[in-house]
C-alpha positions as CSV (number, residue, x, y, z in Angstrom):
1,X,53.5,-10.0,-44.1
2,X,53.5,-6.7,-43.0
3,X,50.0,-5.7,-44.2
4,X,48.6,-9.1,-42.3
5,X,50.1,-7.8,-39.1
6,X,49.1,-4.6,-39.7
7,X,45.4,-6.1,-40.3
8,X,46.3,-7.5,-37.2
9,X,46.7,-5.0,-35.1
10,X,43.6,-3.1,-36.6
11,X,41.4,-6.2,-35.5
12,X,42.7,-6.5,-31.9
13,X,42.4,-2.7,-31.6
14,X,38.7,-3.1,-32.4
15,X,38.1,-5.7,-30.3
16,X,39.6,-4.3,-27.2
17,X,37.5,-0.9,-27.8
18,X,34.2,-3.5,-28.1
19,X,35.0,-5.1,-25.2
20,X,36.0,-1.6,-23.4
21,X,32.5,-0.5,-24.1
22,X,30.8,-3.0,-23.0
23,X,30.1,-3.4,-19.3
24,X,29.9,-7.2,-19.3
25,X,28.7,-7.7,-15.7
26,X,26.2,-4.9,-15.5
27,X,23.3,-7.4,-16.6
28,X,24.1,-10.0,-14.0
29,X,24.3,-7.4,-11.1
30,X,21.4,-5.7,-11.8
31,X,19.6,-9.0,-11.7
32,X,21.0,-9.9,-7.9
33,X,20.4,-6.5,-6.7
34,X,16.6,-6.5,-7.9
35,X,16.4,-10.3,-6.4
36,X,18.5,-9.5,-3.3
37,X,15.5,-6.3,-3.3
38,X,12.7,-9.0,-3.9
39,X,13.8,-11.3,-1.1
40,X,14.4,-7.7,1.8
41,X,11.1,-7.0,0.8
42,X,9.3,-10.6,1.2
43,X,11.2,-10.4,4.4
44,X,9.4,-7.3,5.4
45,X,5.7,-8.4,4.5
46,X,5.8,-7.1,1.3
47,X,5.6,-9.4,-1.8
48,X,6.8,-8.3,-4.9
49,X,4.7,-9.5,-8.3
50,X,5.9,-7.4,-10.7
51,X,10.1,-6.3,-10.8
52,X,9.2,-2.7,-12.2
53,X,7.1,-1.7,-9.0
54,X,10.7,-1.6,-7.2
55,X,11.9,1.0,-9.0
56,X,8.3,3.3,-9.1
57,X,8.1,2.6,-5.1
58,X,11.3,5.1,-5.0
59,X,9.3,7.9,-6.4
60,X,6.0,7.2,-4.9
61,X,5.1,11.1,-3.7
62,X,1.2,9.7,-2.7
63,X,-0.5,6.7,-0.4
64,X,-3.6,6.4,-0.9
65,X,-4.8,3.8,1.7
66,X,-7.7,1.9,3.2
67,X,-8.7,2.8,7.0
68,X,-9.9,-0.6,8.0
69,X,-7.9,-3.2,8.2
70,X,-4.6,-1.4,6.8
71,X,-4.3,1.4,9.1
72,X,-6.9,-0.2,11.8
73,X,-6.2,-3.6,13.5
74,X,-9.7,-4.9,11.6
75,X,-10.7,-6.2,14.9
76,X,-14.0,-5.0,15.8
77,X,-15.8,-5.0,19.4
78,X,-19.1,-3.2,20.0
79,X,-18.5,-0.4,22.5
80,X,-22.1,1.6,22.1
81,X,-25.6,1.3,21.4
82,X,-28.5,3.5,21.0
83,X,-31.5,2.3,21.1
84,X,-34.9,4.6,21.7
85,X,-34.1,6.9,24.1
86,X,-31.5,4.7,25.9
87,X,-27.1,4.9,25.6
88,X,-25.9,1.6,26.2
89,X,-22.5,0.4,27.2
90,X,-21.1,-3.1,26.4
91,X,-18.5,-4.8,27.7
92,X,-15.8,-7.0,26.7
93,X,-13.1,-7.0,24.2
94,X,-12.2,-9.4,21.0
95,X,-14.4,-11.8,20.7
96,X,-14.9,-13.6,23.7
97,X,-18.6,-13.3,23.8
98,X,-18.7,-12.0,27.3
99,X,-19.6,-9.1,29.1
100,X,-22.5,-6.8,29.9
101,X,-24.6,-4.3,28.4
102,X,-25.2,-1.5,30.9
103,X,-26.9,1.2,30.9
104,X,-26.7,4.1,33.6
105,X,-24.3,1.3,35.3
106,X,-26.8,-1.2,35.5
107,X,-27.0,-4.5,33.6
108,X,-29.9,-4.1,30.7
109,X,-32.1,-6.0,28.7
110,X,-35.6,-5.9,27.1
111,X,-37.4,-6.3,23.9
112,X,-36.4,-3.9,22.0
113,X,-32.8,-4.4,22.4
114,X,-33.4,-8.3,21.8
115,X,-34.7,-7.7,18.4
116,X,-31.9,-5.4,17.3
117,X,-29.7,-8.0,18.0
118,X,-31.6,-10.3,16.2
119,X,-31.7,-8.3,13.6
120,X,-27.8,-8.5,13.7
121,X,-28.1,-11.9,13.7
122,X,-30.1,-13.0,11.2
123,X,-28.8,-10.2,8.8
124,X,-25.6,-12.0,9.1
125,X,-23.1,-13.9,6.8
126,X,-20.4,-14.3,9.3
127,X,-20.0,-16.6,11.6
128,X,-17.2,-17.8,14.7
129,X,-16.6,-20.7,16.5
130,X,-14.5,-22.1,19.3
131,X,-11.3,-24.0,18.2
132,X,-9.2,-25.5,21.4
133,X,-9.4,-22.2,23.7
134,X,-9.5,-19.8,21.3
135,X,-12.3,-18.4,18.9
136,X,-11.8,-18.3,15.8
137,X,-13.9,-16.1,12.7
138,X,-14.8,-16.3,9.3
139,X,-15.8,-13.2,7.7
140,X,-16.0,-10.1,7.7
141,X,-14.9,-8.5,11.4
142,X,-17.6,-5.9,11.4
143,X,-20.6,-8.6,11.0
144,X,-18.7,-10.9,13.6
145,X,-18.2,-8.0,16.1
146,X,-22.2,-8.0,16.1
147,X,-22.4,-11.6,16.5
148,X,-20.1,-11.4,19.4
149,X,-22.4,-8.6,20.9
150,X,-25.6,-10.8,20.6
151,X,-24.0,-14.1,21.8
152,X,-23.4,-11.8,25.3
153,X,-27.1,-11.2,26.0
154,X,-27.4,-15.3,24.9
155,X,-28.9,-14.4,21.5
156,X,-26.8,-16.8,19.2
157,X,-27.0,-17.3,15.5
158,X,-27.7,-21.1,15.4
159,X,-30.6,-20.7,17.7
160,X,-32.4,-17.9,15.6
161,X,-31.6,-19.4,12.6
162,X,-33.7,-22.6,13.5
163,X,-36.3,-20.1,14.9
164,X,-37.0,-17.9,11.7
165,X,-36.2,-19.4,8.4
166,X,-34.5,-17.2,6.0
167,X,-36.3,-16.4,2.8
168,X,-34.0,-14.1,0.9
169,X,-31.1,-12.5,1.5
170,X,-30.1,-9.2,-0.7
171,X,-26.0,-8.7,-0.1
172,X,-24.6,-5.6,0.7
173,X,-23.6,-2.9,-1.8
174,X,-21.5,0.2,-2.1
175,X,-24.2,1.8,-4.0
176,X,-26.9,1.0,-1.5
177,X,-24.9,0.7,1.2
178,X,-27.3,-1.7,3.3
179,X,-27.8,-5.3,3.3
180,X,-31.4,-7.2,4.4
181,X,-32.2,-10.5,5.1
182,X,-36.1,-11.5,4.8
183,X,-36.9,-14.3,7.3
184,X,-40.0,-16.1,8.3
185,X,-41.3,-17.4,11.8
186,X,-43.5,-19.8,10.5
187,X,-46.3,-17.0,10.8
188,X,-45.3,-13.8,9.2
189,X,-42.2,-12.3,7.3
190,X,-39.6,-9.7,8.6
191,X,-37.5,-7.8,6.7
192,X,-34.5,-7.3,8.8
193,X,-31.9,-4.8,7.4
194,X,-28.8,-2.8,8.4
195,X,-26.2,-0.9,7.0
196,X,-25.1,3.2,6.8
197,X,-26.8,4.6,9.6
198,X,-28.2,7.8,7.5
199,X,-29.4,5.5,4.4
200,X,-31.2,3.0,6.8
201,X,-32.4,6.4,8.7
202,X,-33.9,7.7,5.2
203,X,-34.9,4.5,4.4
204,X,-37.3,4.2,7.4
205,X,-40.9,6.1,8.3
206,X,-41.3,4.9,11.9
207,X,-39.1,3.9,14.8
208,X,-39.6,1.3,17.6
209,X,-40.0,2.5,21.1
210,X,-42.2,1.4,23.3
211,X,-44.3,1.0,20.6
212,X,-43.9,1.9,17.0
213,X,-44.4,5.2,16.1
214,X,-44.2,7.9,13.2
215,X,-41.0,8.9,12.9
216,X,-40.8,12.7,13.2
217,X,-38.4,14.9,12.2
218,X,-37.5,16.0,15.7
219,X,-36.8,12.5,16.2
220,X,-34.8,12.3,13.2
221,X,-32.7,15.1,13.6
222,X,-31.8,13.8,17.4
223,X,-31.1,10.4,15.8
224,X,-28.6,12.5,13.0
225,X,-26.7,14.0,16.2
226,X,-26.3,11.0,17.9
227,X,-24.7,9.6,14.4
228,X,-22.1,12.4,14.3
229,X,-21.6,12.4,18.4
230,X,-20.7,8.5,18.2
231,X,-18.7,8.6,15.0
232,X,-16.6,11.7,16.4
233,X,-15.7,9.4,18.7
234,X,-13.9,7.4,16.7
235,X,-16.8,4.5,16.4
236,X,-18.2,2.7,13.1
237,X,-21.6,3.2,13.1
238,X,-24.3,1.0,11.8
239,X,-28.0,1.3,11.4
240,X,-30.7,-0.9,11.8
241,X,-34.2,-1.7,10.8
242,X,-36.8,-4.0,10.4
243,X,-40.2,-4.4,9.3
244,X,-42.9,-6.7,8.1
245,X,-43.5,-7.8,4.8
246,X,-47.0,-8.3,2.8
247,X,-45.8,-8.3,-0.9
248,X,-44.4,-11.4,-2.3
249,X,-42.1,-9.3,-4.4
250,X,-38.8,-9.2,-2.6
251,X,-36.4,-6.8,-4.8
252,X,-34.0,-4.3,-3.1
253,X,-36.4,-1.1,-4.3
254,X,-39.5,-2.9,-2.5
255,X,-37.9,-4.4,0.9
256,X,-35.6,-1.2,2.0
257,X,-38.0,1.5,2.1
258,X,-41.3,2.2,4.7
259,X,-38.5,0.6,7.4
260,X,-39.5,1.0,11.3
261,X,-35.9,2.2,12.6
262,X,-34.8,-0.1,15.9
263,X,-31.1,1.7,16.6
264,X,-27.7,2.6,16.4
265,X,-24.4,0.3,16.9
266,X,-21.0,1.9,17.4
267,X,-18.0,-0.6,16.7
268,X,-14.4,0.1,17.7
269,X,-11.8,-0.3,15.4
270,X,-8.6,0.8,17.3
271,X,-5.6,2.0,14.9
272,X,-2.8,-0.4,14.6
273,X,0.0,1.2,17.1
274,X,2.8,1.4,14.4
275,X,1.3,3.1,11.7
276,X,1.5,6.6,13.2
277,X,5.1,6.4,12.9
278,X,4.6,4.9,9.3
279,X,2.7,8.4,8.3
280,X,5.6,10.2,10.0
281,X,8.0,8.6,7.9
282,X,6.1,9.2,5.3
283,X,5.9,13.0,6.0
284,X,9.9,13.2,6.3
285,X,10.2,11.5,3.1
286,X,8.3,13.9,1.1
287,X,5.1,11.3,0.5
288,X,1.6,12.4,1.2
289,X,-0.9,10.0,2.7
290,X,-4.5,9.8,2.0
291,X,-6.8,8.3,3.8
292,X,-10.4,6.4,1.9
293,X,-12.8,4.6,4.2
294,X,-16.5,3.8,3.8
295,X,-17.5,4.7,7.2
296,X,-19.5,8.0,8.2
297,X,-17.7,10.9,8.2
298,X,-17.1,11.8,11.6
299,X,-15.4,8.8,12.2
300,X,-13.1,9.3,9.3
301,X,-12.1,12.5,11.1
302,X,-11.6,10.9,14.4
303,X,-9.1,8.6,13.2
304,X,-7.3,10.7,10.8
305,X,-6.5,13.2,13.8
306,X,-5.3,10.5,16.3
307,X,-2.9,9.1,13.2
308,X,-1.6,12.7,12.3
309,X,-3.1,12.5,8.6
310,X,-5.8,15.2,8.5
311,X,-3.6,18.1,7.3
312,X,-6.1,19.0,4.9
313,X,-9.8,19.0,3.3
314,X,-11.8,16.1,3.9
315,X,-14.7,15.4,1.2
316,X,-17.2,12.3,1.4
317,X,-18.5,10.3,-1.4
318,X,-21.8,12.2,-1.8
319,X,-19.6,15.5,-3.0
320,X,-17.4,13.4,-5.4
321,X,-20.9,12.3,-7.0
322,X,-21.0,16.0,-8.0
323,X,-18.1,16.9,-9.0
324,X,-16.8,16.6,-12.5
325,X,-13.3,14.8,-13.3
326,X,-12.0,18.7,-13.6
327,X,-13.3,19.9,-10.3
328,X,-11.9,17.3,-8.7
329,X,-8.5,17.6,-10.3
330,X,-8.2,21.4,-9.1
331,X,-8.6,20.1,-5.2
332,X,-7.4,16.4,-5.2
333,X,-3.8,17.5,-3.5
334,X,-5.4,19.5,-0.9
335,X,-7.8,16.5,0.4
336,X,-6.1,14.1,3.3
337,X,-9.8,11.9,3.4
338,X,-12.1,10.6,2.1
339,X,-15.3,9.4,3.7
340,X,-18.4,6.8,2.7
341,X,-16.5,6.2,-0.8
342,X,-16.8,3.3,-2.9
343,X,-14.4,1.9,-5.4
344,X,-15.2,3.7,-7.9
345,X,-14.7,6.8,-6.6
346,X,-11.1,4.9,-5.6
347,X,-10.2,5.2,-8.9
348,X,-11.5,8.4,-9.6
349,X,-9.3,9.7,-7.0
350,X,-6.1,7.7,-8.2
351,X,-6.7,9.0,-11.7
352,X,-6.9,12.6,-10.3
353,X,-3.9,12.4,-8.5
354,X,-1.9,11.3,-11.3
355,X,-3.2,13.5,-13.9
356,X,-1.6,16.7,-11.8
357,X,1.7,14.9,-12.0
358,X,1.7,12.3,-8.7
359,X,3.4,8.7,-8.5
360,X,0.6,7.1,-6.6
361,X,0.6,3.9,-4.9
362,X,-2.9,2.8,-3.5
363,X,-4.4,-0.3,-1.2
364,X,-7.2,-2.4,-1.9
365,X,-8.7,-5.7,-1.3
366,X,-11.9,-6.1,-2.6
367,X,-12.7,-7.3,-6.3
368,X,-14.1,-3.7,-7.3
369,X,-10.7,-2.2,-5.7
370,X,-9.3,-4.2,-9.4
371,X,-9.6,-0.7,-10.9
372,X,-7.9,1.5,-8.7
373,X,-5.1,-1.0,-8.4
374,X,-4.5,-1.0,-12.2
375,X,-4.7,2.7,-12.6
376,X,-2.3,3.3,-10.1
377,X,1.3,3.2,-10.6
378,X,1.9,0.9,-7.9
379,X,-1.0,-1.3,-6.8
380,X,-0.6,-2.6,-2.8
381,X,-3.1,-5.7,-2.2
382,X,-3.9,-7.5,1.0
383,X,-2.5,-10.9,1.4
384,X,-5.1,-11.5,4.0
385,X,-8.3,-10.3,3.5
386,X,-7.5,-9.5,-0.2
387,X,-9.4,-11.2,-3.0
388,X,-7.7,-13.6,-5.7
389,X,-9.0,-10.6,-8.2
390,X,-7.5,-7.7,-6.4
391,X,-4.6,-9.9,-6.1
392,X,-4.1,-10.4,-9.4
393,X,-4.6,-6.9,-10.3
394,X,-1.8,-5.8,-8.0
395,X,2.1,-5.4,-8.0
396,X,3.1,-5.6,-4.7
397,X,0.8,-8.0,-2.0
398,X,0.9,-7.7,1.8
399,X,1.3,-10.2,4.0
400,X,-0.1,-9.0,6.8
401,X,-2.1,-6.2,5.4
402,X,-0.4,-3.7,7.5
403,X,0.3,-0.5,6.5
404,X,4.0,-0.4,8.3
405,X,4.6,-2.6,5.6
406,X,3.8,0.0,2.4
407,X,6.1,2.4,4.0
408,X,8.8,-0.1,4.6
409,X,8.8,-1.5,0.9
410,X,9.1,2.4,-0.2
411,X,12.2,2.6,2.1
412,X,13.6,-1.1,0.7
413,X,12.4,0.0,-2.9
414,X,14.5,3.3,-2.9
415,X,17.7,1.4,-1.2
416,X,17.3,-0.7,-4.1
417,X,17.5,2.3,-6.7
418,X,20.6,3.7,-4.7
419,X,22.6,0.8,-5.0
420,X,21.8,0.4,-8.7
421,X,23.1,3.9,-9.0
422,X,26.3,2.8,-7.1
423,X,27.3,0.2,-9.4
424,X,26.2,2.2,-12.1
425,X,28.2,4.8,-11.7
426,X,31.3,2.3,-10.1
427,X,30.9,0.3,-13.4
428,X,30.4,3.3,-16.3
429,X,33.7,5.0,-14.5
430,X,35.7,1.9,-15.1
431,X,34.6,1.6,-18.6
432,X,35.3,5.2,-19.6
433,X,38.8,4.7,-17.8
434,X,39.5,1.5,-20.2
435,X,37.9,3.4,-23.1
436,X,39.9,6.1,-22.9
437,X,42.8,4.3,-22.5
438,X,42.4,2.7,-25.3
439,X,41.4,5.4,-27.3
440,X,44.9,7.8,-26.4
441,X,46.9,4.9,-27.1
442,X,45.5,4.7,-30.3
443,X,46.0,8.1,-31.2
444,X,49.4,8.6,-30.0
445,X,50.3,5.8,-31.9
446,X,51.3,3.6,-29.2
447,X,51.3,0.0,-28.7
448,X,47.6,-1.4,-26.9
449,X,48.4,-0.7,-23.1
450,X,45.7,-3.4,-22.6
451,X,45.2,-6.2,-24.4
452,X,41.0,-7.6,-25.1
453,X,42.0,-10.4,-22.7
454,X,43.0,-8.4,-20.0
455,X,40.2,-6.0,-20.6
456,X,37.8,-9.0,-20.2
457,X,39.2,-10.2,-17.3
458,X,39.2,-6.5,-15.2
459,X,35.3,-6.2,-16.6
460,X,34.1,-10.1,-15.0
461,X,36.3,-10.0,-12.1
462,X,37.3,-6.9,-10.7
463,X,34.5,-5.4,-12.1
464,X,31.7,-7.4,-11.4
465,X,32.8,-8.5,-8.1
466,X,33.2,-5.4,-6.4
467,X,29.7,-4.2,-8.0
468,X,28.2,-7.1,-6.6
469,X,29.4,-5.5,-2.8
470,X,27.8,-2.5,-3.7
471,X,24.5,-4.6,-3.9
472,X,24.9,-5.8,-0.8
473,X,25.9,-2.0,0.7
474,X,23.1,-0.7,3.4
475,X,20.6,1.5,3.3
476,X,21.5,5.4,3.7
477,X,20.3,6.1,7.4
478,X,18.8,9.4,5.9
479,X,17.1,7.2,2.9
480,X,13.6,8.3,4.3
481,X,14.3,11.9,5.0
482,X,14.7,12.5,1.2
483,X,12.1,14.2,-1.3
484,X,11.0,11.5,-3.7
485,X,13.4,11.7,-6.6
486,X,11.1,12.9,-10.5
487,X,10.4,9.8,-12.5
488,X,11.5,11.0,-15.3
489,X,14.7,11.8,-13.9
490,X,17.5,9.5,-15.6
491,X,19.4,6.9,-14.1
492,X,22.5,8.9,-15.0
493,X,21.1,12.1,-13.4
494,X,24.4,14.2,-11.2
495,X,26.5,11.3,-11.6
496,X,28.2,12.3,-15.5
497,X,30.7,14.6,-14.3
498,X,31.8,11.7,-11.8
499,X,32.2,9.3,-14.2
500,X,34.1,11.4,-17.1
501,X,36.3,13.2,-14.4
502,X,37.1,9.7,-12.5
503,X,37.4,8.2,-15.9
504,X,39.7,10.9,-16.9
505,X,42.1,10.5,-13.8
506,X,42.1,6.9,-14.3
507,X,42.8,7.0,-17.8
508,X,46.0,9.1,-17.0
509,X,47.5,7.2,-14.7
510,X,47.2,3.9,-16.2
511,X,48.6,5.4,-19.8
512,X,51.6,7.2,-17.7
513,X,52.2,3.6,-16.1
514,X,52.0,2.0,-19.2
515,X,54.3,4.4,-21.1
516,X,57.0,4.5,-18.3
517,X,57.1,0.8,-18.1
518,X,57.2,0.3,-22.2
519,X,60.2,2.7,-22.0
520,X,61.8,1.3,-18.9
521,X,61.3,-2.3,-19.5
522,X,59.2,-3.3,-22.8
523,X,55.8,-3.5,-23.9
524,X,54.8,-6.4,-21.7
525,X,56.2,-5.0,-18.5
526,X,54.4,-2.3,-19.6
527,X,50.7,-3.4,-20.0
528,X,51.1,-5.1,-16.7
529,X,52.0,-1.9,-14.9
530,X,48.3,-0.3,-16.6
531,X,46.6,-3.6,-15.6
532,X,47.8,-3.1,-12.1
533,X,47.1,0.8,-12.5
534,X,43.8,0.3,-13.5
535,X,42.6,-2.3,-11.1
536,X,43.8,-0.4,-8.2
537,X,41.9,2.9,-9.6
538,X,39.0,0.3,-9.7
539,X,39.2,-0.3,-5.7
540,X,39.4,3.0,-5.2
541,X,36.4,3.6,-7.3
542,X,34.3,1.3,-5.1
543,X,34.9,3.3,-2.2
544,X,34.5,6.8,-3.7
545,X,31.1,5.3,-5.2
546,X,29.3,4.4,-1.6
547,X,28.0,7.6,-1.1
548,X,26.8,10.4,-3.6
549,X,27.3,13.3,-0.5
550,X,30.9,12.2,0.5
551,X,32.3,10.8,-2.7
């Protein structure tokens, strides 16, 4: 009889040190705080699609992020154009197509200026329409903007596409950087093309003035400045071209070339007001931002400066072409832009940045931007303008493809981490209290001063419940004025010494209850008084564990 009780006791004693160790609730709170995190974030624009990208957003140390559309408002209006000798102003904003195109503060119109826009035009794959009282697009803003432009001067798309039929139309690439439309009047064939202002500039021999001439390198060179002098004014800058075609062969290699150059068009693309103070978050918070945009240079600059970002080199995609993956590693962290890029030299740049040690989070929407988001560690995609394939390629989506947005899912993603910590540390404290407990009970040979039951019950309800607040705790105020915490930091990093010394304390008390109760009034009174003990320790606990600086 004595060896069953004895057998007994040995079982029970195992089970309450199993059910000591093992923090039951810690599954079930870590699952509400990272849905709790999902749902703050959905609130805030950004869409979660993969759990893991919460935690990584709290170490992010690098943005790398598109101008247009994610830093810009994407809503483009044609401020400029240049056309022979001639700067002229137009009028208007959005896209109402109203205003005026002046130039020297007079209205202005001719020939030349009606074939660039018909150029625009026709070389088109845009469109926008009136809905109600409001006009509405489809496409892409920069080809809209132009349509807007033309449909001021009365030169609309319906109209000119009834007037020239078109042939063939080659789409734009990143490589080429130019997209032409060949259209017929019935008589001859036009090649009508636009695109990077120097690759339609190199692409062309002659230039339309009064009449069409040679284009000279005097001429060239005055058409280069006027490049840089509207895109250092913050202005996109496209080029176009025409010319007329004899050969029935109508490949890319045979239609852009021998071009007769009509002009330049400078687009507006203001910055979106908020995301200045994003980057300045950013900067408090330890995380570099990079700016990539296809446009010219100049204009990268432009905008970079107004937004604060151009702290450092800025290198176009021309100089990445020849630079080896090395070269580029040995200067990636000092670069703040990057101009006339494509996606490939994205991921080049994301793969740079992480090979010298970066957490990188990077935007895209297009379906060659599929890279780039893959390589990074967290992928951002537009929930807008973004394509199903960058979509799928990406962890986190935005729903209004604002940059704000990045920066406040980096400030929701390492609120999340924080709390996790808290009830981390609340719940491994507790545990270590009832392990040790257990444990010195056991080897002063004294009676269990808590039974499994009870041990149960402190771990599901005043356990769990009280970790569950922490969850719902708010945000350190200073959360965005902190260095991004290492990766490959553990969970447990400066919080051991907490737990074993609160553990230890705990642990004391609740045996020096227990034993003065055994002795004063029996066993029973006795693992009542620890229970208490211990669950008042375990309030405490919650408090101490809101805060890592004021414990």
């Amino acid at each position: 009889m004595a060896r069953m009780i004895e057998i007994s006791r040995m079982f029970l004693t195992a089970v309450a040190l199993a059910v000591s160790a093992v923090p039951e609730g810690l599954p079930v709170t870590i699952t509400v705080a990272l849905a709790l995190g999902v749902h703050t974030m959905a609130k805030r624009n950004a869409i979660v699609r993969k759990l893991s990208a919460i935690e990584t957003l709290g170490c992010t140390t690098v943005i790398v992020a598109d101008k247009t559309g994610t830093m810009t408002t994407n809503e483009m209006t044609v401020r400029k154009i240049f056309i022979g000798d001639k700067r002229i102003e137009v009028t208007g904003i959005g896209f109402e197509p109203h205003g005026e195109f002046l130039f020297e503060g007079k209205s202005y119109f001719d020939e030349n200026l009606e074939l660039l826009l018909r150029a625009c035009v026709l070389c088109n794959s845009a469109s926008f329409f009136r809905e109600g009282d409001k006009w509405k697009i489809s496409g892409d803003p920069t080809e809209v903007a132009l349509l807007v432009a033309a449909a001021k001067k009365g030169v609309l798309k319906e109209e000119m596409q009834k007037k020239f039929k078109t042939l063939v139309e080659i789409p734009f690439s990143s490589e080429r950087k130019m997209m032409s439309v060949l259209a017929s009047d019935g008589e001859k064939i036009l090649a009508y093309v636009k695109g990077a202002p120097e690759k339609v500039l190199e692409a062309s021999t002659k230039i339309k003035k009064e009449s069409v001439k040679v284009l000279e390198k005097e001429e060239k060179a005055r058409i280069e400045r006027e490049i840089r002098k509207m895109a250092s004014e913050g202005l996109r800058v496209i080029g176009v071209a025409y010319k007329k075609v004899e050969s029935k062969e109508f490949s890319p290699e045979k239609v852009e070339k021998d071009l007769i150059f009509l002009g330049l068009i400078g687009m507006q693309d203001p910055p979106r007001k908020e995301v200045k103070e994003a980057i300045e978050k950013c900067k408090a918070a330890g995380i570099k931002v990079v700016m990539v945009t296809g446009d010219h240079k100049e204009t990268a600059v432009s905008v970079a400066k107004e937004l604060g970002i151009l702290e450092g080199l800025v290198l176009t995609g021309s100089e990445l072409d020849k630079m080896s993956n090395e070269d580029l590693e040995k200067i990636v962290e000092k670069v703040s832009v990057y101009a006339r890029v494509s996606p490939e030299h994205k991921f080049r740049i994301v793969r740079a940045l992480k090979k010298v040690g970066h957490v990188v989070a990077v935007t895209g929407d297009g379906v060659n931007d599929a890279p780039a988001l893959k390589e990074a560690d967290v992928g951002v995609s537009m929930g807008i303008r973004g394509t199903d394939v960058a979509r799928e390629a990406s962890d986190i989506v935005l729903a209004d493809d604002n940059f704000y947005s990045i920066v406040s899912a980096v400030e929701e993603g390492r609120a999340i981490y924080d709390n996790i910590r808290k009830f981390i540390r609340f719940m491994l404290s507790v545990n270590f209290n009832e392990i040790f407990v257990t444990s010195l009970a056991i080897l002063a040979g004294l009676p269990l001063p808590l039974l499994p039951l009870q041990i149960l019950w402190i771990n599901l309800l005043t356990d769990s419940l009280p970790a569950l607040a922490l969850v719902f705790d708010p945000k350190d105020p200073e959360i965005m004025k902190r260095k991004p915490r290492n990766p490959k930091e553990s969970i447990l990093h400066r919080m051991k010494l907490f737990i074993l010394a609160a553990g230890s304390l705990a642990c004391l008390a609740t045996i020096a209850s227990f034993v003065f109760g055994f002795i004063t009034a029996g066993v029973e009174k006795g693992r009542t008084m620890a229970l208490t003990t211990a669950v008042l320790f375990q309030l405490l606990f919650v408090f101490n564990c809101r805060s890592e600086k004021n414990p």
